[in-house]
LUMVO-502766 format. One record per residue (C-alpha): x, y, z; residue number from 1; residue in three letters. Coordinates in nm, 4 decimals, always signed. Layout:
<pts>
+----------+----------+----------+------+------+
!       px !       py !       pz ! resi ! resn !
+----------+----------+----------+------+------+
!        X !        Y !        Z !  NUM !  ALA !
...
+----------+----------+----------+------+------+
</pts>
This chain:
<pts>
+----------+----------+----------+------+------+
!       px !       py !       pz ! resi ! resn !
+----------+----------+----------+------+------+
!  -1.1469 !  -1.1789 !  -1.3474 !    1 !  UNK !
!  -1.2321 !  -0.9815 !  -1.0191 !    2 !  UNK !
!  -0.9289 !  -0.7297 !  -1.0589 !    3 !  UNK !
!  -1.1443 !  -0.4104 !  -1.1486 !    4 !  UNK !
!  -1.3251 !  -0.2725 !  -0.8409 !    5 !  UNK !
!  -1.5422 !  +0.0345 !  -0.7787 !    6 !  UNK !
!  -1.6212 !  +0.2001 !  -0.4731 !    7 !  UNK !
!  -1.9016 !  +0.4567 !  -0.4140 !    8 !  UNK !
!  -1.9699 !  +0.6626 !  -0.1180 !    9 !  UNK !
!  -2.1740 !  +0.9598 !  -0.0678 !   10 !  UNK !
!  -2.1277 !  +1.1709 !  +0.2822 !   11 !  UNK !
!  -2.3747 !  +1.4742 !  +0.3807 !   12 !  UNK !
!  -2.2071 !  +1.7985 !  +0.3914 !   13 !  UNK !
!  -2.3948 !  +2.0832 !  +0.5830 !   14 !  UNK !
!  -2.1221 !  +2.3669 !  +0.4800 !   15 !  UNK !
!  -2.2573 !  +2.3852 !  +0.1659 !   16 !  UNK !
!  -2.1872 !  +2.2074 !  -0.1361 !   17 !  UNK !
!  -2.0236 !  +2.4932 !  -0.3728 !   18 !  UNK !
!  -1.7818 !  +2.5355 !  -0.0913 !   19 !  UNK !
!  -1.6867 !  +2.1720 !  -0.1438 !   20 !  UNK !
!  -1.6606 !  +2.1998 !  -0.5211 !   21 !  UNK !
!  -1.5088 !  +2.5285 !  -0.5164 !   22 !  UNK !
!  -1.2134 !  +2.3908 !  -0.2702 !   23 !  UNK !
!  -1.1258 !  +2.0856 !  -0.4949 !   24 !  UNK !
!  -1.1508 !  +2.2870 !  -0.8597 !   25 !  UNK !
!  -0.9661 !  +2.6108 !  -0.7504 !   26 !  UNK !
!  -0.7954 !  +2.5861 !  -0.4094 !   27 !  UNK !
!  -0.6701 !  +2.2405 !  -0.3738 !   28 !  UNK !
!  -0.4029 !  +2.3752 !  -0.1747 !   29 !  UNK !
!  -0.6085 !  +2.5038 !  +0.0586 !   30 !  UNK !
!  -0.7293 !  +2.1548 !  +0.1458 !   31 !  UNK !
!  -0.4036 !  +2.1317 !  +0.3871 !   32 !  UNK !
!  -0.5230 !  +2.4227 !  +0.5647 !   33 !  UNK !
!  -0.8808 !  +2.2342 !  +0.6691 !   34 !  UNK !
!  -0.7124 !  +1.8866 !  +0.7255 !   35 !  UNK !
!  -0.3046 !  +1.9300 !  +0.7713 !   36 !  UNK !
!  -0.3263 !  +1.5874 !  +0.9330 !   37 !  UNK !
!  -0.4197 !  +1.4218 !  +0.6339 !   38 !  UNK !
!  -0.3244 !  +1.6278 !  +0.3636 !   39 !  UNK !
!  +0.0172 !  +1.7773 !  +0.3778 !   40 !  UNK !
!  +0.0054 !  +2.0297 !  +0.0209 !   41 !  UNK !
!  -0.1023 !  +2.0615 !  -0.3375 !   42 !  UNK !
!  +0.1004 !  +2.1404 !  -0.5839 !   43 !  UNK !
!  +0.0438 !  +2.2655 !  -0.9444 !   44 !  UNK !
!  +0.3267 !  +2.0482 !  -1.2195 !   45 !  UNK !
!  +0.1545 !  +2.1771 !  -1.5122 !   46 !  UNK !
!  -0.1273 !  +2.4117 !  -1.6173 !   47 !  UNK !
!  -0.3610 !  +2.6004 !  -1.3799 !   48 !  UNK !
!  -0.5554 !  +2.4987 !  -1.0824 !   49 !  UNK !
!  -0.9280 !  +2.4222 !  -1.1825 !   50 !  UNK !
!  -0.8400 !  +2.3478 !  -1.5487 !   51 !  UNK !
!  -0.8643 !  +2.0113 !  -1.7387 !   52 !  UNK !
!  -0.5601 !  +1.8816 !  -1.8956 !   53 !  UNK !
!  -0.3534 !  +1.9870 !  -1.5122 !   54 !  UNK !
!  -0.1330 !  +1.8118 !  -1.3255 !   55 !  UNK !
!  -0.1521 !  +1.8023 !  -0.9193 !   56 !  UNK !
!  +0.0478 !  +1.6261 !  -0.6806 !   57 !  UNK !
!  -0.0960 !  +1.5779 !  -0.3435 !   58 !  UNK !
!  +0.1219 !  +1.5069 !  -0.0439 !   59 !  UNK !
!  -0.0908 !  +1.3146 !  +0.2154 !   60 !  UNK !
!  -0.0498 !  +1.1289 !  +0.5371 !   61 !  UNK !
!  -0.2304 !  +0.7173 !  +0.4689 !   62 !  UNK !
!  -0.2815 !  +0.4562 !  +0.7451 !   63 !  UNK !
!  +0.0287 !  +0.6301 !  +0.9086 !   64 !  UNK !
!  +0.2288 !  +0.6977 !  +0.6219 !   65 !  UNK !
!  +0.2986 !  +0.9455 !  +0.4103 !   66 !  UNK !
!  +0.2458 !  +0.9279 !  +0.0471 !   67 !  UNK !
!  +0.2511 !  +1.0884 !  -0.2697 !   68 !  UNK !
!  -0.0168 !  +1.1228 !  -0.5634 !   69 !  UNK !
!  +0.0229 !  +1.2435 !  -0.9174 !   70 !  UNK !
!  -0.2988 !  +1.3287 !  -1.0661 !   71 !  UNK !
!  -0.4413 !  +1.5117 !  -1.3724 !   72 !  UNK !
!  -0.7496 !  +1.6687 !  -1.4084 !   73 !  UNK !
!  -0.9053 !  +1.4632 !  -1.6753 !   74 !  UNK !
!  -1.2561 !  +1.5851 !  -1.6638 !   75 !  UNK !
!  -1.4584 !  +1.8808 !  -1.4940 !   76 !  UNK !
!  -1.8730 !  +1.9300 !  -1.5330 !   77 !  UNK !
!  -1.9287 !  +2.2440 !  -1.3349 !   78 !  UNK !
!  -2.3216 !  +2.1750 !  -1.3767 !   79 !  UNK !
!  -2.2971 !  +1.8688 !  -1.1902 !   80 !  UNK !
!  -2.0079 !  +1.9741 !  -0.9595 !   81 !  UNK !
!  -1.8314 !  +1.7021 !  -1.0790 !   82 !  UNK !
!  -1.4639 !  +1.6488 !  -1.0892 !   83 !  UNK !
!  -1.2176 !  +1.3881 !  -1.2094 !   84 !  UNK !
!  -0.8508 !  +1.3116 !  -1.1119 !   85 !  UNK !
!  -0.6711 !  +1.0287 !  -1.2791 !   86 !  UNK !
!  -0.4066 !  +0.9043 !  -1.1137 !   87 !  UNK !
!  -0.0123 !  +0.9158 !  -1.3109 !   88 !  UNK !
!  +0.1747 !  +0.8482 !  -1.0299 !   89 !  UNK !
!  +0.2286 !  +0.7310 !  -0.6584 !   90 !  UNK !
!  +0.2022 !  +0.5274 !  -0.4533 !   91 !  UNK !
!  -0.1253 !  +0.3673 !  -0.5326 !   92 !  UNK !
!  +0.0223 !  +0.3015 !  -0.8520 !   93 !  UNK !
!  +0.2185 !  +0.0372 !  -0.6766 !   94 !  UNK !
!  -0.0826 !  -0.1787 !  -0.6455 !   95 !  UNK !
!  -0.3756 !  -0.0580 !  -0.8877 !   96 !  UNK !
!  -0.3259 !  -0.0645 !  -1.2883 !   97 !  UNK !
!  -0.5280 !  +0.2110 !  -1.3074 !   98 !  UNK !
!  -0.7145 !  +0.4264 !  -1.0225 !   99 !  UNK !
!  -0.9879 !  +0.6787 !  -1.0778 !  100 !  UNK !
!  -1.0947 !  +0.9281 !  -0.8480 !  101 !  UNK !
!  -1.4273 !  +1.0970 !  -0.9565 !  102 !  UNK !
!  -1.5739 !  +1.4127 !  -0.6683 !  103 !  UNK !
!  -1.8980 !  +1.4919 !  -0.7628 !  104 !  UNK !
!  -2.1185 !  +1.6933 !  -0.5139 !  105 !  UNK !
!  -2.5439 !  +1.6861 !  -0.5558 !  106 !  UNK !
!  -2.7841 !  +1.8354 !  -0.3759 !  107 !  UNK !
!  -3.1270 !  +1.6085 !  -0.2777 !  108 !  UNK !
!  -3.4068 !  +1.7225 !  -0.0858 !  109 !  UNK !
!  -3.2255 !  +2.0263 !  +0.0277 !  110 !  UNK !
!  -2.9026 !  +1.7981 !  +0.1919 !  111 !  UNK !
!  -2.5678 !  +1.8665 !  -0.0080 !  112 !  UNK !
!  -2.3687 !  +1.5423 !  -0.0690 !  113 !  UNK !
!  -2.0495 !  +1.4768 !  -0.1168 !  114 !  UNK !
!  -1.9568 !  +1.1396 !  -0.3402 !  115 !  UNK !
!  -1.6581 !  +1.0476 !  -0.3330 !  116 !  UNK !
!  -1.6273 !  +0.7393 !  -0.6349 !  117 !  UNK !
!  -1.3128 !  +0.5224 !  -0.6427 !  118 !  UNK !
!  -1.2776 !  +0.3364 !  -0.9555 !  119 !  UNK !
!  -0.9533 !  +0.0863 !  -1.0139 !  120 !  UNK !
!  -0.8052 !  -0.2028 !  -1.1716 !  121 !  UNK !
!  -0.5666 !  -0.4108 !  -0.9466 !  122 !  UNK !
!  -0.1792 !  -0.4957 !  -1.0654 !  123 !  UNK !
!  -0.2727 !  -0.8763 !  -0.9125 !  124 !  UNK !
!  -0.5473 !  -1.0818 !  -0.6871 !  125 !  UNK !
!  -0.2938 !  -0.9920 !  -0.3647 !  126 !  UNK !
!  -0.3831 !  -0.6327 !  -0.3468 !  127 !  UNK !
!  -0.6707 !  -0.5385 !  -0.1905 !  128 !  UNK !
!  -0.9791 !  -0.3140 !  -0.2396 !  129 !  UNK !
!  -0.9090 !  +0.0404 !  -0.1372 !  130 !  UNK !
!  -1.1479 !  +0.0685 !  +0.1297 !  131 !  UNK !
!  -0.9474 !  +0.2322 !  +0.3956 !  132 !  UNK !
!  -0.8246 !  +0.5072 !  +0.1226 !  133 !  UNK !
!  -1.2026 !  +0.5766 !  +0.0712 !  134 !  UNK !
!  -1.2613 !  +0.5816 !  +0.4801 !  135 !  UNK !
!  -0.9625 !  +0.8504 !  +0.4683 !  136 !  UNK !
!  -1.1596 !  +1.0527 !  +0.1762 !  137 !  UNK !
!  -1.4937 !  +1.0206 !  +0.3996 !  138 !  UNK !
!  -1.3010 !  +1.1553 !  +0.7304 !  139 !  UNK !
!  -1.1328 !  +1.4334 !  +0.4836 !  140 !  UNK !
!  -1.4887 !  +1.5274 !  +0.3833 !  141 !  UNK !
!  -1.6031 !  +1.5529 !  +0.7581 !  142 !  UNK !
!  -1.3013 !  +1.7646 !  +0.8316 !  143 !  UNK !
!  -1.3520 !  +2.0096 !  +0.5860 !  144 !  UNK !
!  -1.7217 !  +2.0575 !  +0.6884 !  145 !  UNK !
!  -1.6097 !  +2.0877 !  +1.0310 !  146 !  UNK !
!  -1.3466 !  +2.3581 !  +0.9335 !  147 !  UNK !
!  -1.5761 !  +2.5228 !  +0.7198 !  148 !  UNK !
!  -1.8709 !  +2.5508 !  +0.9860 !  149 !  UNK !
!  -1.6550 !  +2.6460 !  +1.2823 !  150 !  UNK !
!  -1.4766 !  +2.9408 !  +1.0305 !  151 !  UNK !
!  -1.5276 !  +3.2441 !  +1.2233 !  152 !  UNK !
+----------+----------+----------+------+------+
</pts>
């Protein structure tokens, strides 16, 4: 049918993986503070930050637009630093059925990475794969190392 895609991509992170996980669990809206020109704010619509079952809405800046994402927290493994947001509402829901977003952060050979999984199912065979939503999640991941290193 070729209307369910997944993309996968895993980006070293030398400010230390916890700090990753620990941002996207408990502070999410710090995450504007480390990249304001991509993410704009965080809010909490229901339950608490770092809890499954909660509802975020991110406001972020896209190929030049800004955009809105509902999301809620539907699963959280804190032995594999693994997160995942499942998206209600936005605008990817204009073109994608369903859209996954799955963080999961791994250390190998003493290297933290970040991987970053995008996991959808297209409205129709006119809508493209996501790939520069996953570039923007790989420059968000450099930015945050970047703020995170240079943190006086």
């Amino acid at each position: 049918m070729g209307l369910t895609g997944k993309l996968v991509a895993a980006i070293e992170f030398k400010a230390g993986g916890d700090v990753f996980h620990e941002l996207f669990r408990h502070k999410p809206h710090h995450v504007s503070t480390t990249s304001p020109g991509k993410v704009q704010g965080c809010d909490l619509h229901e339950g608490e930050f770092g809890h499954v079952g909660s509802i975020i809405c991110w406001k972020y800046t896209h190929d030049g637009k800004k955009k809105t994402a509902k999301q809620l927290i539907q699963k959280i493994d804190e032995g594999k630093k693994l997160i995942e947001f499942k998206m209600l509402e936005g605008d990817l829901m204009e073109e994608y059925k369903t859209f996954l977003i799955t963080l999961h952060v791994e250390t190998k050979d003493n290297i933290d990475l970040v991987t970053w999984t995008l996991e959808y199912e297209m409205l129709n065979d006119d809508v493209g794969h996501p790939i520069s939503l996953l570039s923007f999640f790989i420059d968000l991941t450099k930015d945050i190392e970047t703020h995170h290193i240079n943190k006086p």
